[in-house]
C-alpha positions in Angstrom: -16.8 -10.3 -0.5 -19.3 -10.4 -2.8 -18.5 -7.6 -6.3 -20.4 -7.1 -10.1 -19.5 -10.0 -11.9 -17.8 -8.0 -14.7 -14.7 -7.2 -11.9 -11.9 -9.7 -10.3 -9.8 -8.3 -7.8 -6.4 -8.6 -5.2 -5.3 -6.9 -2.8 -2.3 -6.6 0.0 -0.5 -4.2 2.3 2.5 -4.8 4.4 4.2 -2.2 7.2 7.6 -2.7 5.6 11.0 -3.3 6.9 11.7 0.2 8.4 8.0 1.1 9.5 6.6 0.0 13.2 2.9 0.4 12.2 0.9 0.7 9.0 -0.4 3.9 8.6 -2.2 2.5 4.7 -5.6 1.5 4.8 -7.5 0.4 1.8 -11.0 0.4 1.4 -13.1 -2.6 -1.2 -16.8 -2.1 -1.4 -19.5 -2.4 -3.8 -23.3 -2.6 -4.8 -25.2 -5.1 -6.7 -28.2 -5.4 -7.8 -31.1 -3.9 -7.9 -29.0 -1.1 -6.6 -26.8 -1.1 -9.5 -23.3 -2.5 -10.1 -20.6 -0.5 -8.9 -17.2 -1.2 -7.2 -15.6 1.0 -5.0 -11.6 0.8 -4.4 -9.8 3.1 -2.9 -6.3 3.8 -0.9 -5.2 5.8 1.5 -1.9 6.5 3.2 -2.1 8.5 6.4 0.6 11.0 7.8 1.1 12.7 10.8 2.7 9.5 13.3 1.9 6.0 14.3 -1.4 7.0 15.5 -2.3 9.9 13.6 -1.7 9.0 9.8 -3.4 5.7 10.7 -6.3 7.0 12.3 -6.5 9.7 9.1 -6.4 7.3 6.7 -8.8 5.0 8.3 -11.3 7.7 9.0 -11.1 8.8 5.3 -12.2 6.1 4.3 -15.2 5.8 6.3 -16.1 8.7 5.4 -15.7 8.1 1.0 -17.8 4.5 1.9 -20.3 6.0 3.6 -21.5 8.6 0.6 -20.3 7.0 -2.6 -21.8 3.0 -1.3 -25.0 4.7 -0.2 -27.3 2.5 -1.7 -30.5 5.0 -1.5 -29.3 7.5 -2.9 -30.4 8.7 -6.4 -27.5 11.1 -7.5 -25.0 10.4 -10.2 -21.7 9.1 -9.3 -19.8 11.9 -10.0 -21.5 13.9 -7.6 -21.6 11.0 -5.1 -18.2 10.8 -5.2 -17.9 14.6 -5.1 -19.7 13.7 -1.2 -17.3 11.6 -0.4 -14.0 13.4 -0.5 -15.9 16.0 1.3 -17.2 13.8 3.9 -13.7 12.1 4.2 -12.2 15.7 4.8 -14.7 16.9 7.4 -14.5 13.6 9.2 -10.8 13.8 9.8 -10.8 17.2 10.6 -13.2 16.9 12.8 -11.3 14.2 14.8 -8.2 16.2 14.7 -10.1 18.7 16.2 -11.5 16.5 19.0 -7.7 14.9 19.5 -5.1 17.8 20.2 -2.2 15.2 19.4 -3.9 14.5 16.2 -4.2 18.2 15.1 -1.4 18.2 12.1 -2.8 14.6 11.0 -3.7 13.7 6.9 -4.1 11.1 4.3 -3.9 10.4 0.4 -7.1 9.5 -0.9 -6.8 7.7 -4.6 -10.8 6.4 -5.6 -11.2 3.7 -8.3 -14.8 3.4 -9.3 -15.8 0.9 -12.2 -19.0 0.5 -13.2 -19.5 -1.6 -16.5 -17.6 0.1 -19.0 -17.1 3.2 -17.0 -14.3 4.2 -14.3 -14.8 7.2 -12.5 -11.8 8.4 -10.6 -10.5 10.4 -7.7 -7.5 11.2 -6.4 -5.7 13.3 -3.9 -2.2 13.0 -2.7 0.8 10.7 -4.1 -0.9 7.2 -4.2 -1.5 6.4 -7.7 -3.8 4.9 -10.0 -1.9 2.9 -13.0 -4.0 0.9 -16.1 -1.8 -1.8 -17.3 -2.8 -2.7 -20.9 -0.3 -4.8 -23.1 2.0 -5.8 -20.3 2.6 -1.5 -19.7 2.0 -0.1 -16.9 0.6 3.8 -17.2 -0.1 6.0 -14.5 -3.7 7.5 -14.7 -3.0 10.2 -11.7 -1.0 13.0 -11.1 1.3 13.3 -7.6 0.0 16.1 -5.2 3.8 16.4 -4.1 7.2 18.3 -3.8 9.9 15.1 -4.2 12.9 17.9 -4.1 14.3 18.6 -1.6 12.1 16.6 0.3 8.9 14.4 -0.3 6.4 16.9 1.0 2.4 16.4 -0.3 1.2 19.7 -2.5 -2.3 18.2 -1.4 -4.2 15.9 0.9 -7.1 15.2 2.8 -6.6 16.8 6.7 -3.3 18.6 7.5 -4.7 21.0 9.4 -7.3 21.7 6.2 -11.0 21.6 6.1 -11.7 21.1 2.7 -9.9 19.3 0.2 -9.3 19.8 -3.8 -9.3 16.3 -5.2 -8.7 15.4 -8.9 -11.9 14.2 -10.8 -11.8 12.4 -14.6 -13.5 9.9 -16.3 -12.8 7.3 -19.0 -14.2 4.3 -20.3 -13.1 0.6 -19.8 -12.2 -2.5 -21.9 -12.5 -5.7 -21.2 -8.8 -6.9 -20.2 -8.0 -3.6 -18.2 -5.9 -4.2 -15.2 -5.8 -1.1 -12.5 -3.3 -0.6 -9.8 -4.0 1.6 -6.9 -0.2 2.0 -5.0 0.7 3.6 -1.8 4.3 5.2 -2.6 6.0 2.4 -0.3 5.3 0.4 -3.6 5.9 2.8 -6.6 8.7 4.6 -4.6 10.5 1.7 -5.1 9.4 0.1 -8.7 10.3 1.6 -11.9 7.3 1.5 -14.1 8.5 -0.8 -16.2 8.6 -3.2 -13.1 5.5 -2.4 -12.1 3.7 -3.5 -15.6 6.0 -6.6 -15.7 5.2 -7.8 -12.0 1.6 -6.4 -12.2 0.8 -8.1 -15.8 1.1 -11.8 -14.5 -1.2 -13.9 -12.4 -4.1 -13.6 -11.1 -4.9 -10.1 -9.3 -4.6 -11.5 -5.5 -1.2 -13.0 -6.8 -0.4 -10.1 -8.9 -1.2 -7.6 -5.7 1.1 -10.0 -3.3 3.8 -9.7 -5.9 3.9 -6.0 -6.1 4.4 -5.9 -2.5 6.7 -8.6 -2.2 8.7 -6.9 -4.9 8.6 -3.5 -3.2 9.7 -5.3 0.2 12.5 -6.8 -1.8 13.8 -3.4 -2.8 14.0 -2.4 0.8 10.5 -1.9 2.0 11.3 1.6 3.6 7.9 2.5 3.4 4.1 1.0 4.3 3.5 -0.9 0.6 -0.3 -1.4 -0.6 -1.7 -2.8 -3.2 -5.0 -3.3 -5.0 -5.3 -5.0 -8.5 -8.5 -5.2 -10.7 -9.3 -6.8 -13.5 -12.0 -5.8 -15.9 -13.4 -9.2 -17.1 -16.8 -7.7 -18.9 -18.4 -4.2 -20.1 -21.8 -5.2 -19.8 -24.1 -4.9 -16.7 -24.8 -8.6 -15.7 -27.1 -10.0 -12.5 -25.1 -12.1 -11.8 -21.8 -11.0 -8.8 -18.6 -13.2 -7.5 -17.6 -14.0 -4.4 -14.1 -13.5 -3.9 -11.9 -14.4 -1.0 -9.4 -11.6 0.2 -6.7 -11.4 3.0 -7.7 -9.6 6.2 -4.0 -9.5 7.4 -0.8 -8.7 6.1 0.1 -10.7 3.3 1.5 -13.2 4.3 1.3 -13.6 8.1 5.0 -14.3 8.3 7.5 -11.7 7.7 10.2 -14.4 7.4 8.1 -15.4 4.2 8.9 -11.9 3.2 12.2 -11.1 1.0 14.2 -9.2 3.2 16.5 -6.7 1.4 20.3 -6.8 1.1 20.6 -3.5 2.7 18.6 -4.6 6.0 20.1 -8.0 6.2 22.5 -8.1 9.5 25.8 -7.6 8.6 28.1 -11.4 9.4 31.8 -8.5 10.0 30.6 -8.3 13.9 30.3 -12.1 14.4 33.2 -12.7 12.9 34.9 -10.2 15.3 33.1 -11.3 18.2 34.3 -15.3 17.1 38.0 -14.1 16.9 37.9 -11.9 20.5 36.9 -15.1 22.1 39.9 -17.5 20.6 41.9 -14.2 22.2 40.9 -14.6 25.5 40.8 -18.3 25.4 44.7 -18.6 24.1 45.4 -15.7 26.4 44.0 -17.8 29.3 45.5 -21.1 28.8 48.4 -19.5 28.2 48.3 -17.3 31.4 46.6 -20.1 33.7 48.1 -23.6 32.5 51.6 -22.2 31.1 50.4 -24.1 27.8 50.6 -21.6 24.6 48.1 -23.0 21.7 49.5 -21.5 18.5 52.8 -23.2 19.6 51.6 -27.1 19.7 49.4 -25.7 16.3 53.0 -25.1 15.2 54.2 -28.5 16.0 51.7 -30.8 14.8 50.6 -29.2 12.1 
């Protein structure tokens, strides 16, 4: 993938240890020149079962891309990315519409886009945006979400909904911001102190592996995403990178994976099973040969 030289990024997303399928999607896109430098990042974690929350989340994002990487159109980013929450709403009500089992279906939307010196954000939902300056991780969004009794989203793109009221703000950059976009199956997990400690070292492909590894290690009960950028420059520059990102989970192997204490088999049954079979067998030899084992243990040892 080719992005504005003024940006360095990571990403990763793994179904967990609990999940079956991944119902996160991410979305990495940007425009160089003579369009104009921008990079688009954004998350999404879709609701509504296996296939609905994955299909929601994906079609989200198709429909954010589609407006806000438009690279013909002359209106301000704001307003372009204004579009594309709307267009991400239609298009997944839309296909719940067409898909009776995907009627209740929905999806966070959390929008990262960095021009130089600028981010523009949007957000909708419970994935969050964090800027880690000095090693401290602070959270730029607000969560669109009940957590007591249960976790139940305030806000979200679908659920049965039309139209969608998004979160829109604007700051500028420095050179040495790092961004986090998380799913919940990441922050859920993490205090925030953990999150700027894990999140402030490496490189942002290692940094983004380690935020998922680390929320896998705490259990992984949830899809865990990740995307970390750097801001390496404020000035526009013709010049872009090409930079090398993983099209599967992160890693391939879940063995690679730490698997938490809590989900680790338990030896107690083996154990049980191992002594039920010495039963038998000193049952049986007693029985069936007249020969009883823990008496010759007795005499020889």
């Amino acid at each position: 993938m080719n992005v504005p030289a003024a940006f360095a990024l990571g990403s990763a997303s793994h179904t967990g240890h609990v999940r079956v399928n991944n119902e996160d999607d991410y979305l990495l896109g940007a425009l160089l020149q003579p369009a104009g430098e921008l990079l688009l990042c954004a998350v999404a974690d879709g609701m509504g079962g296996a296939a609905g929350g994955a299909e929601a989340s994906r079609a989200a994002l198709r429909g954010l891309g589609t407006t806000v990487l438009d690279d013909e159109s002359r209106e301000p980013l704001a307003e372009r990315l204004d579009g594309g929450f709307r267009a991400a709403a239609a298009r997944v009500h839309e296909q719940a519409l067409a898909v009776p089992a995907l009627h209740d279906m929905g999806t966070t939307l959390t929008v990262l886009c960095l021009t130089p010196g600028r981010a523009t954000v949007g957000h909708i939902g419970d994935s969050r945006l964090y800027r880690v300056r000095g090693g401290q991780a602070e959270q730029l969004t607000d969560d669109h979400a009940l957590r007591v009794p249960t976790n139940v989203l305030t806000r979200c793109i679908g659920g049965g909904q039309a139209e969608c009221e998004p979160d829109f703000h604007g700051f500028d950059t420095l050179v040495g911001d790092r961004f986090l976009l998380l799913t919940d199956g990441v922050w859920a997990v993490l205090a925030d102190a953990d999150v700027g400690r894990i999140a402030a070292a490496g490189a942002p492909q290692l940094a983004a592996e380690a935020l998922v590894a680390a929320a896998l290690g705490a259990g992984g009960p949830d899809n865990a995403t990740a995307i970390v950028v750097d801001v390496t420059a404020t000035a526009p520059s013709e010049r872009s990178r090409a930079i090398e990102l993983p099209r599967d989970e992160r890693p391939d192997a879940r063995s690679v994976w730490p698997r938490a204490e809590s989900l680790r088999p338990p030896v107690w049954p083996w154990l049980a099973f191992a002594a039920a079979l010495l039963l038998i067998l000193a049952v049986g030899l007693r029985w069936g040969l007249d020969w009883d084992p823990i008496t010759w243990l007795r005499r020889h040892w």
